[in-house]
Every structure is written in C-alpha cells, then in structure tokens.
N, C-alpha and C positions, 0 to 999 in steps of 0.2 A: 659199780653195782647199783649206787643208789642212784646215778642219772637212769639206768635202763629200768630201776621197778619206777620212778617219777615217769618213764617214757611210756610203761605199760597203762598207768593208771589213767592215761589220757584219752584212751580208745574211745568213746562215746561220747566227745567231747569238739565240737567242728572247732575250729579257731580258739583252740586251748592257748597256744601263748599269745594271741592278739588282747585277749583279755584278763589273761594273767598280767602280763607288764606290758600292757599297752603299746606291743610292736609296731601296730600302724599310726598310732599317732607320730607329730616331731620328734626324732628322737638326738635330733643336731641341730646348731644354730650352727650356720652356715657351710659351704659347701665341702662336699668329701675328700677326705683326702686319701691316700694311700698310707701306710704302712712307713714311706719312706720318704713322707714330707714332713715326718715331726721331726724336731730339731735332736740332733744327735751331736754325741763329742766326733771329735776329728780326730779318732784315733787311726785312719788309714792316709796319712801326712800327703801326699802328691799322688794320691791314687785318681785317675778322671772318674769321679763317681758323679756324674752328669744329673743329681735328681733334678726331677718338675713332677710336678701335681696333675694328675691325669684329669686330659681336658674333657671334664662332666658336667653338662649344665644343673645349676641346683634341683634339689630335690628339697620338699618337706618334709618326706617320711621318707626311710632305709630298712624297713623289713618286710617280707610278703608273707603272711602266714595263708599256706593253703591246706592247712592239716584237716583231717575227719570230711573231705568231702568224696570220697569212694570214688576219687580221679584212678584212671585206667591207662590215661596218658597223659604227657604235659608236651602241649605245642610248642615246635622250636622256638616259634619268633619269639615266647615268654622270654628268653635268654638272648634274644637280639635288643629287644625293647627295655628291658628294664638292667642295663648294666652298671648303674648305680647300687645296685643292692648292696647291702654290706649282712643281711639274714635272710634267708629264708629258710620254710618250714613246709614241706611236703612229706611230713610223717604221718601215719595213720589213714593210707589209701592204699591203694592195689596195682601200687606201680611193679612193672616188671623191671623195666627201665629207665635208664638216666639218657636224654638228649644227649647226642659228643656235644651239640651249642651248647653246655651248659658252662663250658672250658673260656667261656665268654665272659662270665661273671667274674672278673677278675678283682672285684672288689670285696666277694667275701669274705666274710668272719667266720660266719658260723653256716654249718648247710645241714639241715635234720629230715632224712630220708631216712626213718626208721619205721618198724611195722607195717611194714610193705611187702613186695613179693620179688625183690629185684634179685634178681640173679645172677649180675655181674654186675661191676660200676665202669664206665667209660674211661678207657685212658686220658681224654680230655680233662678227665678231674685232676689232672697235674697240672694245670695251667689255673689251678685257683691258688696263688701261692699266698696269697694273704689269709685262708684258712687258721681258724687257733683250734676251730670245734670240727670234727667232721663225725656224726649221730649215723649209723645206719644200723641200730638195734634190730633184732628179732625180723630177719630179710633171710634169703636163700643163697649167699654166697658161702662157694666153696671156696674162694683165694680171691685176693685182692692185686689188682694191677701195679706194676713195679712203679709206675707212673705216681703212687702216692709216696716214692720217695722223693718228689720233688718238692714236699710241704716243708718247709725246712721252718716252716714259722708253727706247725701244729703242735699244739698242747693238749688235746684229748681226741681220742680213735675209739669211737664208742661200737665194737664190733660184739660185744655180748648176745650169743640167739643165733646166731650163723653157724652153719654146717663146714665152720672153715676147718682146712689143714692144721695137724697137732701141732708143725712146726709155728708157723702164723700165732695160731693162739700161746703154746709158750713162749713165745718170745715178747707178747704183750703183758703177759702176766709176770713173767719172772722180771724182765729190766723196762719194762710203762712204753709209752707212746711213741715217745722221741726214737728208741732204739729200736724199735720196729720199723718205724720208718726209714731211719741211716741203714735198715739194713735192706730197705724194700729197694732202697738209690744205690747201692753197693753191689747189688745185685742185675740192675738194670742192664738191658742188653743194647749194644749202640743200635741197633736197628738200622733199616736201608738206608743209604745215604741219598740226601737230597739230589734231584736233578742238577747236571749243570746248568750255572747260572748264562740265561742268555746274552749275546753282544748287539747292541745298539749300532747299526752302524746311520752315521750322520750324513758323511760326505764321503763317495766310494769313485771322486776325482783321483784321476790318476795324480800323482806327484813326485818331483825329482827325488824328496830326502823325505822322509817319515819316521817317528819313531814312536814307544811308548812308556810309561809311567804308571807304577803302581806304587801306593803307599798303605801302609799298613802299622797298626800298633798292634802290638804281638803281646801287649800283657806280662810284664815281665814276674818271675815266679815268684819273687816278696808280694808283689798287690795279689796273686791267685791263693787266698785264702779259705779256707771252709768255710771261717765265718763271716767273708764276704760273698762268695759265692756256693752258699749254703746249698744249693738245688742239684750240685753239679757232684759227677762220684769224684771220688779221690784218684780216681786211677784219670779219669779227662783231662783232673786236674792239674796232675803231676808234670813237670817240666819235661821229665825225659820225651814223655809220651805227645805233650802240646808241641813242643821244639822242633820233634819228626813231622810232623803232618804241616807247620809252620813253611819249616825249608823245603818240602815236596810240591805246596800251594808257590810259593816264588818260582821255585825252580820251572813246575810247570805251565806259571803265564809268560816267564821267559823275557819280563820286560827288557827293555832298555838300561835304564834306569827304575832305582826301586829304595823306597824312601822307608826307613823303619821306626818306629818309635816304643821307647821302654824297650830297647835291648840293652841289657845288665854289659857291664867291660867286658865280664869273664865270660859270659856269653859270646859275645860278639868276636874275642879273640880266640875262645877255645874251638867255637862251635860256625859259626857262620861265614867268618872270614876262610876259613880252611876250608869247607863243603860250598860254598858257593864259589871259588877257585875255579873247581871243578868245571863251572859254566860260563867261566868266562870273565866272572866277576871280580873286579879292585872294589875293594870298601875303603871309604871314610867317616871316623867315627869320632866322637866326643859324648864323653860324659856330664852331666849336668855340673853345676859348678861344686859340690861339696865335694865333689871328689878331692879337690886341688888342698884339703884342710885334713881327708882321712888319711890313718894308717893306711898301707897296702891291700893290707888283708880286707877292710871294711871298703874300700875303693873300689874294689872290685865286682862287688855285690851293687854298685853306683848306674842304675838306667839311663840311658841317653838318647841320640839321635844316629843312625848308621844310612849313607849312603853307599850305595852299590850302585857300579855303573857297569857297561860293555866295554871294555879296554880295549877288542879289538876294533871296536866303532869311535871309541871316544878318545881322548888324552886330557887328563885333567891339568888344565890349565891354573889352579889356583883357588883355596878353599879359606874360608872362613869360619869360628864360630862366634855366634851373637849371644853375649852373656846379658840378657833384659836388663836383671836387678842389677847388675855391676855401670851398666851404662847409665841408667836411671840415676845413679845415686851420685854417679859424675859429672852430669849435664849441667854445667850455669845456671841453668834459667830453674834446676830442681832442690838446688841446694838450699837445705832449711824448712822444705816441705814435710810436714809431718804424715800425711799419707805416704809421700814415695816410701819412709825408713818404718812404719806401721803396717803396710799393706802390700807394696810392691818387691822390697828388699828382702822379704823371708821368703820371697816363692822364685827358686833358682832355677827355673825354665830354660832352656838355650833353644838354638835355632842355628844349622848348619846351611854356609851358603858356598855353594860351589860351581865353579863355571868350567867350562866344559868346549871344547872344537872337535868339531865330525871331522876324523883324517881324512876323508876323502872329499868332501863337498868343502869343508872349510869355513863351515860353518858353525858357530858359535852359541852359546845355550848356559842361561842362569841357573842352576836345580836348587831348591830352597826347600827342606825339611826340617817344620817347625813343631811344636809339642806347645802347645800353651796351656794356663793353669785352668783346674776342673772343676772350681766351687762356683756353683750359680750365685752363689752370694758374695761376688766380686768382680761383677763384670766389669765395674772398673779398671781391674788389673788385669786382664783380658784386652781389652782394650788398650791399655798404657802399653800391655806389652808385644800386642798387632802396629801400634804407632811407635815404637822402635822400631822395631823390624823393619816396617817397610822404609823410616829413615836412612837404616843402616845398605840394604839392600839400592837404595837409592845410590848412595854415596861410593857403595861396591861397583854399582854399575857405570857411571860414568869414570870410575876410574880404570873400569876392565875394558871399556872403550876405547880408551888407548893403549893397553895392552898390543906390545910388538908381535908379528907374524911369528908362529909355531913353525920352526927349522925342521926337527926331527919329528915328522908323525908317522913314519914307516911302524907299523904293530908288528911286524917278524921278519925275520931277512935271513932267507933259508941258503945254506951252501950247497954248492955246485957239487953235483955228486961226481967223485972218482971213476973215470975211463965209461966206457959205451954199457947203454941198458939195452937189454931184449924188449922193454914195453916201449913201442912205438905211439902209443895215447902221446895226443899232444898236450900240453899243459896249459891250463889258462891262466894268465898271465894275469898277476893280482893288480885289482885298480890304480892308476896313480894317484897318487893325494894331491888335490888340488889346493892354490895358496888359500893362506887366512884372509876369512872375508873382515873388511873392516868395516865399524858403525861410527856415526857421525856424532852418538849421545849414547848412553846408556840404555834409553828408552825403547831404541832401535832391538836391541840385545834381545833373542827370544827368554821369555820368562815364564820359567814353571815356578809356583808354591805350593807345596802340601803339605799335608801333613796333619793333626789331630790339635785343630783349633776349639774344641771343648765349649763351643758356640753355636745357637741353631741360626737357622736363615732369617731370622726376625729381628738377629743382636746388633749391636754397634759395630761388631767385629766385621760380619758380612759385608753390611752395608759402607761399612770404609771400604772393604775391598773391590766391591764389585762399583763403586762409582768413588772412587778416588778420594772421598770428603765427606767430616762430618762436623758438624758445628761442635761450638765449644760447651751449648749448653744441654748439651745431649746427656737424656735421660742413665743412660748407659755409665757417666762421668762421674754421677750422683753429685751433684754440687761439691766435690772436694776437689783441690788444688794438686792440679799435678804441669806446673810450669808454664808454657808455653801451648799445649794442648789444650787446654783450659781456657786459655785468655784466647787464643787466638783460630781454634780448631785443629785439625788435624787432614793434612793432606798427602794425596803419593802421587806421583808424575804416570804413571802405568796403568794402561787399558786395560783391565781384567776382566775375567768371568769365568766362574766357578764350572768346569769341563759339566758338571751334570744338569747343570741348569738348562743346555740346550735340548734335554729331554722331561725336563721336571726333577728335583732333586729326589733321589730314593726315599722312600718310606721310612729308612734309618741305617742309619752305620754302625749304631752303636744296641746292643738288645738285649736290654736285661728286665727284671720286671718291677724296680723299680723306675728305669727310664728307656722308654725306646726312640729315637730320635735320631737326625744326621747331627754331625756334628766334625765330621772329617771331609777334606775337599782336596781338590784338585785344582787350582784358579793357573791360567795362563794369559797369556797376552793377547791379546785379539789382532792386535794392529802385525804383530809377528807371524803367531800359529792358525791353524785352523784345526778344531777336535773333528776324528773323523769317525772317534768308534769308542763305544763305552760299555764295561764289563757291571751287567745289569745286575737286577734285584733277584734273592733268596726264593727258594717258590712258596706261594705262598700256602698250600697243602702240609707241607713239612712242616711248617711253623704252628701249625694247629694244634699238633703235640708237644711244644718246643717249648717250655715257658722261657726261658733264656739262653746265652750264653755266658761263658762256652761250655761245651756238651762234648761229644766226641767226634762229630764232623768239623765243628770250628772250635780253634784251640784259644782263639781269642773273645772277651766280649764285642770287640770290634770287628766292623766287615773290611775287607780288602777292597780296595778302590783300583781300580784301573783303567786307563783312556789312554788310546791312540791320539797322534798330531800329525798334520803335515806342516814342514814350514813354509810359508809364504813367500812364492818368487819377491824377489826385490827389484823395486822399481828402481831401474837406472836411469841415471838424466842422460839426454843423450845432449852431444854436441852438435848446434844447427851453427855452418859457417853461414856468415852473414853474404849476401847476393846483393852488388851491389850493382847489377846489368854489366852490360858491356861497355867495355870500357875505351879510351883513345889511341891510339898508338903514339906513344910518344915521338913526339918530331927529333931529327937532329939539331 
C-alpha cells in the first residue's frame, strides 16, 4: 500500500527516481554480476552447478529512469542495447505495452511500469529471473501471465489498481508475493514443444561400419531441488515425470552406444537397465566411490556413470572404473601433497572405461564415460582429474591391444524348426562375424570420450584434450603441487577432437540462468574415426520463453549430445616380394 500511494505521488514529476537517489549516477564499482556470482555455501555437495559471471562489458551507471515522459512506446532495441541494466523505471507514461525484448534484460532487479495503461505484461517477463521488485501499479490488467511464476528470486508484486481476477488478488493479499507466484509456476502450462532439433551431417561418404553415441546427464533426483531449481514446477520436477520423457529421448535417438551421467543405483537397476532391455540395450554401471562406505539403503540413493550399449552389435570385451581421488592419493610422485588430500581426495568422481568389438566387422572400440567435478573454483581438480583419466585410459589401451581374438560373438543362435513350413519366404541368412581385428598399440584402438566434463572450451581441461599437452605452469594448475603434472606437464598419446568442434561447439549443453554454457563433449580419435553427423542445437524461438532448465520438454539442466562415426579403413602394409630380374639356370 505505501509503495503504490509513493508511486501515485510521483505523477508530475519526469525522472522522480533519478533524482531521488541518484539512479544514474555510479551506482557500482566494478562490473555486474548476477545473482549467482556472489559467493554462497556449498550446501548442494557434487551438484555441476557450472556458475560464470555473465560476459557484460563494464558499465558506470546501472539504472534507466524513463518515468513522466508521456512515452507511448518503448523501442525494442532499448532492450537489445542496454542489457546491463540491473533498474529500470518506465512508470508514469502511457504505455499499453511491454516489448517481448524486454525478456532480454536479464539482469534486473527491479522493473517499475506503473501508472501506465498496459494491458497485459509479455510472457517474456519470465526470463527476468533476477527480478526482487516487479512495480506495475495502477495499469489495465486483468491477469497476469503464468510466466511470472518463473521469478523465483521476487520479493515484491506490486499489482494494486488493476482490474485483476478476485482469485489473483486474493492470493496476494491473504499469503504476499512469493505465494502468488509458486502458484502462477504450479499452474503453468507445458505449452508446445520445441521443434526437433536439426542433424549436421559432416561427411555422408559412404562407409563399411558406422555407429553412434549419445551422452547425456539426466540430473539425478537429490540435485532437482525447488531450491535449486526454483523456476521449474514441481510436477517437471518430479522424478517420475523427468525419468519418462528421459528414457523416451534415448530410446528414440536409438544410439549405439549411450553414455549417462548422475544415474542414482536404484535408478539405474529398478528403472533403466530393465526398460532399455527392451531395445536392445546391456548396461554398465558404477556408482561414485561412497558408495563402497554406505549402508545399502543410502547406497542406493549413490549417482554414477551408466553405459549402454547395442548387444546385438557389440560384445563387451572388458570394463573398467577410474576412481580419480583413490589413484591420486596412491601415486609416488603424489604422496605428501597437501593439495592432492585438501582438494582432490574429497571429490569422488569416477570415469567408466569400456571396450568393446563389432561381432561382425571385428572391430574394436574404447567408450569412456566420464563425470568430472562442477566448482569453477577448482579447475585445478578438474584438470588433475582429466590428467588421470587419460593416464589410466592410456595404460587400458595398450593393454586391450593385446587383448586375444573374441571366439564366441554369435548375438543369437536360433533353432532349427520341427518337420516342413507352408511359408516358402527364404530367410536371410544372418551376417558372419568376421575375426578380431588386431592393433599394434593402444593408440591404434578407436576412441570415444564423453561425458560432463564441467569445463568450457577455453579451460585447461579442453585444451589438454584436444592437443595432447599442457605445460606445467598452466594457469589452470594455480601454482599448487600436484606430483608429476606439476613439475613436468601433462601429456596423452591420442588424436582428439571434440565431435562438435567440426561445426563450432553449440551455444551450450548446460541452461540455466545462472550459467548457460557447453561444458559436455563428445572427443574421439581422428587418426581412427571420422564424425559424420551431429545432433544440433535447441531452436532458438523456444528459448525466448524459456529462462532455464529443466522445464517440461527437457527433464534435465543438461542437453543431450549426440554424433555419428565412421571408422577409418585401415591401412594395411602390403608385402612387395623383392625382383631381383632374371635369373641363371643353374649348370650341372
């Protein structure tokens, strides 16, 4: 009541709060942050909560006061040009309407569009989630868009003077702002689903064996919290409901192979390993290492890493899991380091590696699905724990290298039916499986990695991958001692490159609105495979409404990655007998 008679008293007054508190002067020393760059406890333990500071060149001043000037419209670009704002003030004009660019601003605070003539607010105004104030006094709405249940940060809904619904108005009045709004997102309709996402294709050479790979973190249901993911209804949210749409998104890209990450035990044994059966699919799975120290009952609740592969295509020749913190803390060259037992040893990450022969070609294949840790303020251990991995996956490969020839790859071996059929159909006679091909190194081995490396393309993590080497004194390392990487650098013997680089990496994998960014890949061996086809980006129409995920088309904050491969004939040396002309007849 008393913000709306302060809001009346202002009517004949142009640029009332510019000169009440000096809105356009500085009103920060140095640049903006969001919402979700000031420092917070860690009270979601192993959740990838990926923040960065959204990239805004500085500003001296952060509010616009355009109040009392009898504006009739406000030009979109206002809201393309100025998305630093953190106030503005378009109260006390004759606005009908709100810009949808105004879903741009995604830095406000505060937005005062009151005593105006507006008539409806834009759905886009749910893409202002750092909102605390949202002012629309004494205006012409009848109801408000469900869309402002996505303010999950607002602390005042100043709708006094609108011709709104009784229900609307009781519900502000009897339980305040917050509960108005939980009930404007509880209420929310999933609306039309985004187009599908288009396919890249790279290279549409014909080839003898091809296959593909999708990896995906699915968010497991301890980290999908209200209070982390405040924007989202409770029904999106709920396991049962994300689970379903989950295993219907695998089931229908149909991959090859299909890499998960943050699938809970109980998940993974009640629910995925029995419904993906269905298609074909063998899993393999491990739990992050606490498991190995809980009761049963908390074990179970334990997120992990799940491999799925095509049984009828594949036979699993042999799997591994890479415990980071348990190898770190065993190493020679680590023992005594007080980083490793401070920084590396409390974050129990794993990384499943599995290798794999085509029953028919005979051909042979690394799949490596890894999970690494999600605090930007550890790239260190990010790093430590990318330079295991590809140690370990080194030492896996040259020894799967000599891995003896697979005897039994028959996938099914049907019996001969009992006395004569009437159906004269001939039968097609199922492929022979051809022998195991064998490699002369590890290196040779086709190699996939994915999985939710919790790293953008600018980090140490990348950049070891994608060029084999990164010095010792890399920024990334922060001057602390971690053995051998430290002193000497960090190197992997394997050609990589991240599958989506050959089109520019997406826009992001991961979308929330404190971080939107890639941070999940795809990297294979160049010297091996060739990508031929990759499952493209979100459209970006849909995302206009969309402040994050997940929502009700995607049940995770993460996007699913998907890339086709061919493998690379192999150069065979041929045998040239040596010519050494003609020759004498020998005499008696």
């Amino acid at each position: 009541m008393q913000l709306a008679a302060e809001s009346r008293q202002t009517v004949s007054q142009p640029h009332h709060h510019s000169k009440k508190d000096g809105a356009s002067r500085t009103s920060k020393v140095g640049s903006l942050n969001s919402l979700e760059d000031e420092p917070k406890e860690d009270t979601m333990e192993e959740r990838n909560r990926a923040t960065t500071k959204y990239q805004i060149q500085r500003q001296d001043w952060a509010a616009m006061d355009l109040s009392g000037q009898g504006l009739r419209a406000v030009a979109p670009m206002l809201f393309s040009a100025y998305i630093f704002l953190d106030k503005l003030y378009l109260d006390h004009n004759k606005l009908t309407h709100l810009p949808s660019t105004i879903g741009r601003l995604k830095n406000l605070s505060l937005l005062n569009a009151s005593n105006n003539e507006l008539l409806e607010l834009p759905e886009e105004i749910g893409m202002l989630v750092n909102l605390r104030s949202l002012l629309v006094f004494d205006n012409n709405l009848h109801t408000l868009p469900f869309e402002i249940g996505y303010l999950y940060q607002l602390e005042t809904l100043g709708i006094e003077g609108n011709p709104l619904n009784d229900d609307l108005k009781a519900e502000i009045v009897q339980n305040g702002t917050r509960s108005l709004v939980n009930h404007l997102k509880e209420n929310t309709e999933a609306g039309p689903p985004p187009i599908d996402r288009d396919w890249h294709v790279i290279d549409d050479t014909p080839a003898a064996e091809k296959f593909s790979v999708l990896t995906y973190n699915i968010l497991c249901d301890k980290y999908a919290t209200s209070v982390q993911y405040g924007y989202t209804p409770s029904l999106a949210l709920s396991w049962d409901y994300r689970r379903d749409i989950i295993l219907r998104e695998v089931k229908d890209r149909n991959a090859d192979f299909v890499c998960l990450q943050e699938v809970e035990m109980e998940s993974y044994n009640d629910f995925f390993r029995r419904e993906l059966a269905f298609n074909d699919y063998k899993g393999i799975f491990w739990p992050k290492s606490r498991a190995r120290t809980m009761p049963e009952k908390e074990a179970k609740l334990v997120d992990g890493c799940a491999t799925f592969y095509k049984s009828a295509k594949y036979v699993c020749l042999d799997k591994q899991m890479i415990d980071f913190a348990n190898i770190a803390i065993n190493r020679p060259d680590m023992k005594g380091e007080h980083d490793i037992f401070n920084r590396v040893m409390p974050r129990d990450h794993i990384a499943v590696v599995t290798f794999f022969e085509n029953r028919i070609t005979g051909s042979r294949i690394i799949v490596v699905n890894a999970h690494i840790f999600w605090d930007p303020a550890y790239a260190d251990v990010k790093l430590v724990q990318v330079a295991i991995l590809m140690e370990q996956i080194t030492l896996l490969a040259n020894k799967w290298a000599k891995h003896p020839p697979c005897t039994d790859k028959v996938a099914f071996r049907h019996s001969e039916p009992d006395g004569d059929t009437d159906d004269e159909s001939p039968e097609v006679a199922p492929a022979e499986p051809g022998p195991s091909l064998e490699y002369s190194n590890g290196s040779q081995i086709p190699l996939i990695i994915c999985g939710d490396f919790n790293s953008t393309a600018t980090s140490g993590v990348y950049n070891l991958l994608a060029h084999g080497k990164l010095p010792s004194n890399h920024s990334d390392l922060a001057h602390r001692a971690y053995g051998n990487f430290t002193r000497d650098g960090i190197t992997h013997p394997f050609s990589l490159k991240s599958a989506y680089a050959n089109i520019g990496e997406l826009s992001f994998t991961n979308y929330t609105p404190g971080f939107t960014g890639v941070i999940d890949y795809i990297w294979y061996s160049t010297n091996a495979l060739q990508a031929t086809a990759l499952l493209g980006a979100v459209d970006e129409d849909y995302l206009q409404k969309v402040p994050g995920f997940p929502n009700h088309h995607f049940p995770s904050d993460h996007l699913a990655l998907q890339a086709c491969f061919s493998v690379k004939p192999r150069k065979e040396r041929k045998i040239v007998e040596a010519d050494f002309g003609p020759q004498r007849e020998r005499r008696n």
